[in-house]
N, C-alpha and C positions, 0 to 999 in steps of 0.2 A: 751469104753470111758475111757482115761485116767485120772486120777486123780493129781493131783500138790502134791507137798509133805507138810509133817508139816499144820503149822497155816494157810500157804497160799491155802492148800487145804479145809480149812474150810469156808471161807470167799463166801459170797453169795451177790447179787444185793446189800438186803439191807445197807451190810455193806459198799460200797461204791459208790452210788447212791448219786447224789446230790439231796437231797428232794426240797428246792426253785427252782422249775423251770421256765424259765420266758417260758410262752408259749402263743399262737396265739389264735382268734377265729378264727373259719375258714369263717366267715362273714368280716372278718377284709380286709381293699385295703393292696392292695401290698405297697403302701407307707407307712401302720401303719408298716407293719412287717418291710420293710426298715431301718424304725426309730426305732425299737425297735432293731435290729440287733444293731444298728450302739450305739444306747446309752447303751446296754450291753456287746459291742465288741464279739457279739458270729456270728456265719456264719448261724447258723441254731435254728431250734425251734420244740416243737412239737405245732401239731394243734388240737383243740378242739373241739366239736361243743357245741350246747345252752347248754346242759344238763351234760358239761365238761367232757365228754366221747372223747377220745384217738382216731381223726381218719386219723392222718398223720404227716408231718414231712414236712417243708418247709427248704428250706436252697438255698443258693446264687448258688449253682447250679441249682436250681429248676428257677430260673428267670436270669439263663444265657443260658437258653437253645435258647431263641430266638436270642440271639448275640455271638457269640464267643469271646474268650476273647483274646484281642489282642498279636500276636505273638510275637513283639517287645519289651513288656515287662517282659523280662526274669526274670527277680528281684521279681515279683510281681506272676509270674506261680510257684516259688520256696516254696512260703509259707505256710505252713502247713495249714490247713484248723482245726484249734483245738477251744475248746470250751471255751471263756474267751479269746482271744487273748489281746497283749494289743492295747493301741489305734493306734500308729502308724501303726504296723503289720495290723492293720483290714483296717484302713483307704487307705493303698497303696492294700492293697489284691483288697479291695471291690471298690477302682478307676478301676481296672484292671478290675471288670464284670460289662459289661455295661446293662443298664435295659433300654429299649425302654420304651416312655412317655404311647403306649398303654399298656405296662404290666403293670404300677405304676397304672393305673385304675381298673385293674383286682381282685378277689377278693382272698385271700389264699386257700380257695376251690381249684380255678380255676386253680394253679399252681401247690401246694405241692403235694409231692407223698403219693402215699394211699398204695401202697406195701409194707407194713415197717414190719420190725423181731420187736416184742418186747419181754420182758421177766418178767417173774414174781420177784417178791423180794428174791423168795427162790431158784432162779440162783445161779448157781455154777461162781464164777467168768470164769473158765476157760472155761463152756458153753457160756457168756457172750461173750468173747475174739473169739470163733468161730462165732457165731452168727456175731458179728464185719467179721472176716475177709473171715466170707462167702460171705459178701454182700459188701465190700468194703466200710462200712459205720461207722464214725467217731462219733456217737451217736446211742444210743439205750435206747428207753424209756424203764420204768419201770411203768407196771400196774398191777392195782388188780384184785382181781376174778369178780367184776363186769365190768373190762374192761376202770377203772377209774383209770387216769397215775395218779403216787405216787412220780416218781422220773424220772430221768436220768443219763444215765450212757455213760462218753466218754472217749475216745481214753486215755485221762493223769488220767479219774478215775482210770481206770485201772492200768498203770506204776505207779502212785500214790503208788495205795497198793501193788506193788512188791518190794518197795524200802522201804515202811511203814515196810512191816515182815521181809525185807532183813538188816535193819538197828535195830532190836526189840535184846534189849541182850536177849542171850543164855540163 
């Protein structure tokens, strides 16, 4: 296991994890998540069950799997799938993945993936960053020893804190 050098090899989940998480029940229709997507411009979510226990991850991939997203729109397959887009960028992304009227009645259970890497708070960012690019996945929750999400951690938390210690005087 390699290590990062300096500051930037110190730095763990906790220290850059987004603790407000906006996240799903998993009781929740695909139309709540929709709307929550859509008025916090993010692509994805974690999901929770009653007892706010960590048990998946919804995202617009997860409810574009019954339609493919149109070829034609090249402009809209270019855009980064990141956490907090802003409006415009979310809005042309998320025209581009179309939701069949049967999936908006479905429940978040019934779509979000239950496979998901998560990490504890005492991650090494650069464990993190693998975790990410083992899986091809633009977020990665952060949970505790009971299994209880604490945070989240995505693709710009990370570049975030390489340019945070790369910018930090000498």
């Amino acid at each position: 296991m390699s290590l990062l050098p300096g500051r930037l090899g110190l730095l763990t989940a906790r220290d850059v994890m987004t603790r407000d998480v906006i996240t799903l029940k998993d009781t929740d229709s695909i139309e709540v998540a929709i709307g929550r997507f859509r008025e916090h411009h993010i692509t994805g979510a974690p999901v929770a069950d009653a007892n706010g226990k960590f048990v998946g991850i919804l995202s617009l991939t997860d409810l574009a799997r019954s339609a493919p997203i149109r070829a034609s729109d090249s402009e809209a397959q270019s855009l980064p799938l990141a956490h907090g887009m802003d409006k415009a960028s979310w809005d042309l992304f998320a025209s581009a993945v179309p939701v069949e009227a049967a999936v908006r009645t479905q429940t978040v259970r019934e779509r979000m993936s239950r496979r998901v890497k998560f990490v504890s708070q005492k991650t090494s960012i650069v464990e993190v960053a693998r975790v990410m690019c083992g899986g091809h996945w633009h977020r990665v929750p952060v949970v505790d020893e009971h299994n209880t999400l604490c945070g989240i951690i995505s693709t710009m938390d990370i570049l975030a804190a390489v340019v945070n210690v790369a910018d930090e005087p000498e």
